[in-house]
C-alpha positions, 0 to 999 in steps of 0.5 A: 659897906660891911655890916661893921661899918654900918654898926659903927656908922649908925653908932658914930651917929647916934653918938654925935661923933665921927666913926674915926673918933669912934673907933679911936674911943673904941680902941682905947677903951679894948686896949685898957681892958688887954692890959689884964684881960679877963676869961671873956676878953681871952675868947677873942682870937685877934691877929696880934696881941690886942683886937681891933675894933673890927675884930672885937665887933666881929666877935661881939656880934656873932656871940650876939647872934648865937644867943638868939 
């Protein structure tokens, strides 16, 4: 299991739902930020026009992990 699955799974659980629901929710919510994305959002380099939660994760935790 990779380190995002197990991210969205100790999430999903904290959460109450299931990590399908959660990476629905998630993707909702990272397509309504790329409808005007902001200089943050740009830095993401997704594979198509929007990221997936993989991808936004992926991302999120390497900044996450340089700052500290």
């Amino acid at each position: 299991m990779s380190k995002i699955e197990k991210t969205l799974k100790v999430i999903a659980k904290r959460e109450g739902i299931s990590v399908t629901a959660l990476k629905k929710e998630m993707q909702a919510a990272i397509n309504e930020a790329y409808v005007k994305p902001n200089l943050q959002a740009r830095d993401i380099q997704p594979k198509g026009d929007i990221p997936t939660v993989e991808e936004f994760l992926e991302y999120a935790m390497q900044k996450i992990t340089l700052q500290n």
